[in-house]
C-alpha beads as a LAMMPS data file, in Angstrom:
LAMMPS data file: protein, C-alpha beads

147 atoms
146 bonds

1 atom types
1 bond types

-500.0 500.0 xlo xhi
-500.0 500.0 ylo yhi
-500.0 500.0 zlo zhi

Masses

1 110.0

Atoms # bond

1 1 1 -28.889 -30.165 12.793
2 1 1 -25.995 -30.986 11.230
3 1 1 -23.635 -28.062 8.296
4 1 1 -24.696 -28.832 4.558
5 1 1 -21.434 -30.823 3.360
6 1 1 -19.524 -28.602 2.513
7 1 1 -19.918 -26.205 4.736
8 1 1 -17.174 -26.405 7.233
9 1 1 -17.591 -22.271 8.380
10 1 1 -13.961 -21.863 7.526
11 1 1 -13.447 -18.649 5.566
12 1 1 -12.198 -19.362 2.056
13 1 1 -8.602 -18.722 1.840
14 1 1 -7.320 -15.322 0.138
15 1 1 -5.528 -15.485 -2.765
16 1 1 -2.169 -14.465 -2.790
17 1 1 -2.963 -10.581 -4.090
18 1 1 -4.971 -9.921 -1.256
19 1 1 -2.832 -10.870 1.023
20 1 1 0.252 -8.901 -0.352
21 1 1 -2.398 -5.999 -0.300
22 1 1 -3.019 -6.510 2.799
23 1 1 0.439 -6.756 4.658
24 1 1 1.027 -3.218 2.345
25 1 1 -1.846 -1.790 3.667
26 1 1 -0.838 -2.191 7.345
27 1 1 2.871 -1.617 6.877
28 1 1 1.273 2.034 5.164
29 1 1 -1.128 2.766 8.515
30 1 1 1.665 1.850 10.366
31 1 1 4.254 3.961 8.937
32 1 1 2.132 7.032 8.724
33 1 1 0.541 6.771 12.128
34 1 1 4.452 6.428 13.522
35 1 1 5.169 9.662 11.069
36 1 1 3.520 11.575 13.388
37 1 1 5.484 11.010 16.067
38 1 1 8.448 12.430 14.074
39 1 1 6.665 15.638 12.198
40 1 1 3.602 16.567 14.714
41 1 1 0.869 18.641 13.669
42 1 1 2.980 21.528 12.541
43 1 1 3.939 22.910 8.944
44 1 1 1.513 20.985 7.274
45 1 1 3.443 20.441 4.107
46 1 1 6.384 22.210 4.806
47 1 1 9.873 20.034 3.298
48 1 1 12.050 21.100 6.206
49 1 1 14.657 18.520 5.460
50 1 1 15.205 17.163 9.351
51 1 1 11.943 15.570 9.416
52 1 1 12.821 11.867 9.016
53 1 1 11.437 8.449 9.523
54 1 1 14.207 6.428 8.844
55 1 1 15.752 7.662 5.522
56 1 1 12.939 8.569 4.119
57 1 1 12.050 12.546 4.315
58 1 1 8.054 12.945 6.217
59 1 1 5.522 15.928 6.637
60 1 1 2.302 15.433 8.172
61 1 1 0.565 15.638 4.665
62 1 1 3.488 12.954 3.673
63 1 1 1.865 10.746 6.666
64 1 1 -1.495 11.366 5.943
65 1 1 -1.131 9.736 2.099
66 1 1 0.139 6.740 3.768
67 1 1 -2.980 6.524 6.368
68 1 1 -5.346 6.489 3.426
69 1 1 -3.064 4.134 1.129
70 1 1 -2.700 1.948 4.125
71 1 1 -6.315 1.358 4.958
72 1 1 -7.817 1.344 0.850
73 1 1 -4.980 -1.716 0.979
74 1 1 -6.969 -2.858 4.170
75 1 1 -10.422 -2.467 2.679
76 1 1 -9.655 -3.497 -0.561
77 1 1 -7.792 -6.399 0.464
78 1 1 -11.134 -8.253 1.294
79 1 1 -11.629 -9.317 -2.127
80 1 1 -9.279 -10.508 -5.501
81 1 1 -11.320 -7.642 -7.660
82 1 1 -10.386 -5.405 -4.438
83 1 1 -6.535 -6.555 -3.866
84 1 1 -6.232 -5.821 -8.175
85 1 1 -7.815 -2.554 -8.130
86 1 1 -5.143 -1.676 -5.179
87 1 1 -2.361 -3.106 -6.957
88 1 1 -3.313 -0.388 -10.001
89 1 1 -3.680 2.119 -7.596
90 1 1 -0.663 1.583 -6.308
91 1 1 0.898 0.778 -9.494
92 1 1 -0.313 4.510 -11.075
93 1 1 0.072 6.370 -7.602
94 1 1 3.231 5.434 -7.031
95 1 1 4.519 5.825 -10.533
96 1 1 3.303 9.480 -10.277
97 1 1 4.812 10.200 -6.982
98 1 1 8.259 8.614 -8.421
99 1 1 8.047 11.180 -11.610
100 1 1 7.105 13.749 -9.123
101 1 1 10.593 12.676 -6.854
102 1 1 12.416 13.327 -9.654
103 1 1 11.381 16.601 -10.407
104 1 1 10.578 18.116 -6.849
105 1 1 13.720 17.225 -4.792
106 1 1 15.516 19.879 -3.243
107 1 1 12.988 22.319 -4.559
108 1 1 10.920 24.668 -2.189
109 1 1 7.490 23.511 -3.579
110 1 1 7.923 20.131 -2.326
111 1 1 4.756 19.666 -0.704
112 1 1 5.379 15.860 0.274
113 1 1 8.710 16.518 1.503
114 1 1 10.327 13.888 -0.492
115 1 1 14.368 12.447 -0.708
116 1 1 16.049 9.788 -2.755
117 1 1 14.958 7.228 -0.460
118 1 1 11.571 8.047 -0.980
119 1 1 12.106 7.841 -4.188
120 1 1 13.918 4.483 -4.605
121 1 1 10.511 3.345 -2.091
122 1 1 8.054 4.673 -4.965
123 1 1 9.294 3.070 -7.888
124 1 1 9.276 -0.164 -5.656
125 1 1 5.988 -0.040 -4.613
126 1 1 4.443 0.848 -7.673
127 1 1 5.988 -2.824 -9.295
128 1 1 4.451 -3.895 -6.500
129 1 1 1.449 -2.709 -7.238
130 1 1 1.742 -3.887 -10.947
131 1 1 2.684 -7.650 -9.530
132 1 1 -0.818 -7.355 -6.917
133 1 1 -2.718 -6.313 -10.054
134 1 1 -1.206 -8.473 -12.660
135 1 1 0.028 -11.659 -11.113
136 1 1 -1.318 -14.957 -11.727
137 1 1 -3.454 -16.572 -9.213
138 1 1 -4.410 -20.013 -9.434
139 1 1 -8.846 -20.190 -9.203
140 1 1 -8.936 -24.126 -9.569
141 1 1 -10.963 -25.392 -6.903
142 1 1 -10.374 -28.626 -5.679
143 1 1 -12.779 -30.645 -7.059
144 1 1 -13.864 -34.567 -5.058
145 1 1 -12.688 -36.686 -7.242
146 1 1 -15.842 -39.325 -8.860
147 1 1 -14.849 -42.822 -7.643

Bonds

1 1 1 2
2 1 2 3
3 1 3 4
4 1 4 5
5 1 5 6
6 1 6 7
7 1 7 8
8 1 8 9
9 1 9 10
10 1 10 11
11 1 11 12
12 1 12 13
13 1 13 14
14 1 14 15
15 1 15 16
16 1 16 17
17 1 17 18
18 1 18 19
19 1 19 20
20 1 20 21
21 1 21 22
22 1 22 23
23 1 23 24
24 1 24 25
25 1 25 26
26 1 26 27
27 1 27 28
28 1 28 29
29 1 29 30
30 1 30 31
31 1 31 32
32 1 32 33
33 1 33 34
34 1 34 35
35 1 35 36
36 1 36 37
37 1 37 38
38 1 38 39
39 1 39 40
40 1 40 41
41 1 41 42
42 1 42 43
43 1 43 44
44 1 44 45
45 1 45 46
46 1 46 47
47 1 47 48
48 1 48 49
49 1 49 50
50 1 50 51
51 1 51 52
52 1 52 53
53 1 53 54
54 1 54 55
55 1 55 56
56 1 56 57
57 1 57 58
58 1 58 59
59 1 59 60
60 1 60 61
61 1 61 62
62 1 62 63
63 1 63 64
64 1 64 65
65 1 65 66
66 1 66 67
67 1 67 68
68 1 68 69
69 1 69 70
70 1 70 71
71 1 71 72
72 1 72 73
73 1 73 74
74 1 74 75
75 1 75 76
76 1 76 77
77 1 77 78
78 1 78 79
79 1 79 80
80 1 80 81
81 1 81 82
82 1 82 83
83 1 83 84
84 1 84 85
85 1 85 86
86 1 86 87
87 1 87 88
88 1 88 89
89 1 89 90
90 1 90 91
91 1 91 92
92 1 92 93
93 1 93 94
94 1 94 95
95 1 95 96
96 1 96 97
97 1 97 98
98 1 98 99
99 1 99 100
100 1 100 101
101 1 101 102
102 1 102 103
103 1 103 104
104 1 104 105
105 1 105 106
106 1 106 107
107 1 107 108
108 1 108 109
109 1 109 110
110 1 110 111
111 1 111 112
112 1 112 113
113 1 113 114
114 1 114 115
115 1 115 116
116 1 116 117
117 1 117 118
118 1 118 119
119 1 119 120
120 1 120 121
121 1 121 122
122 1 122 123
123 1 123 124
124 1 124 125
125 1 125 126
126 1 126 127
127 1 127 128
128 1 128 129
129 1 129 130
130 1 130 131
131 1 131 132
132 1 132 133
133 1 133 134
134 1 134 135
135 1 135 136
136 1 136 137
137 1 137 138
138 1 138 139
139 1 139 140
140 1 140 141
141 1 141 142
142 1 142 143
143 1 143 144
144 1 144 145
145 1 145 146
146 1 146 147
């Protein structure tokens, strides 16, 4: 028996959001499964300051936040309401963790073990986040056209 027309069993393609939530969602896993390599197990959320991926200061607690920001990008990436509601989280996270850069560097209660470079990251990826949440997305479907 022959599909319904218009049925092709193609999967509809994502919009734009979800696939920016997406590619940050991976790049997060990835970075803070690789994070361990550099920091181990050890000193949880200690802010020794030669524990670096990069430029950008790590502790295993550091690596775990980007494990569970990397896969709620992957999981909520599956949908446009999904990708948006990542984009905010990002969006307010981030803004947080940027205010909390600011005030925590160089300071012995620096749980995430944060520098600068994390810094300049956060602010980034929270405008990010506001441009997944915010941005326009074009919904018109294309339409057969009556003849």
């Amino acid at each position: 028996m022959a599909a319904p027309a218009g049925n092709t069993g193609a999967r509809p393609a994502k919009a734009w959001p979800q696939t920016l939530a997406l590619a940050f969602g991976v790049v997060y896993l990835l970075v803070g499964i690789v994070g361990f390599f550099v920091t181990g197990f050890d000193n949880f959320a200690d802010n020794a300051q030669d524990e670096m991926l990069l430029i950008f200061m790590i502790n295993p607690l550091h690596n775990i936040v980007h494990i569970v920001i990397g896969l709620a990008g992957i999981a909520l990436s599956r949908t446009l309401a999904g990708a948006r509601t990542y984009g905010w989280l990002l969006a307010v996270g981030y803004a947080a963790a940027f205010v909390y850069g600011l005030i925590a560097i160089g300071q012995s209660w620096d749980f995430l073990n944060v520098n600068a470079a994390d810094n300049v990251l956060h602010i980034a990826t929270a405008i990010v986040g506001l441009v997944i949440a915010l941005g326009p997305v074009n919904d018109r479907v294309a339409r057969p056209s009556r003849a």
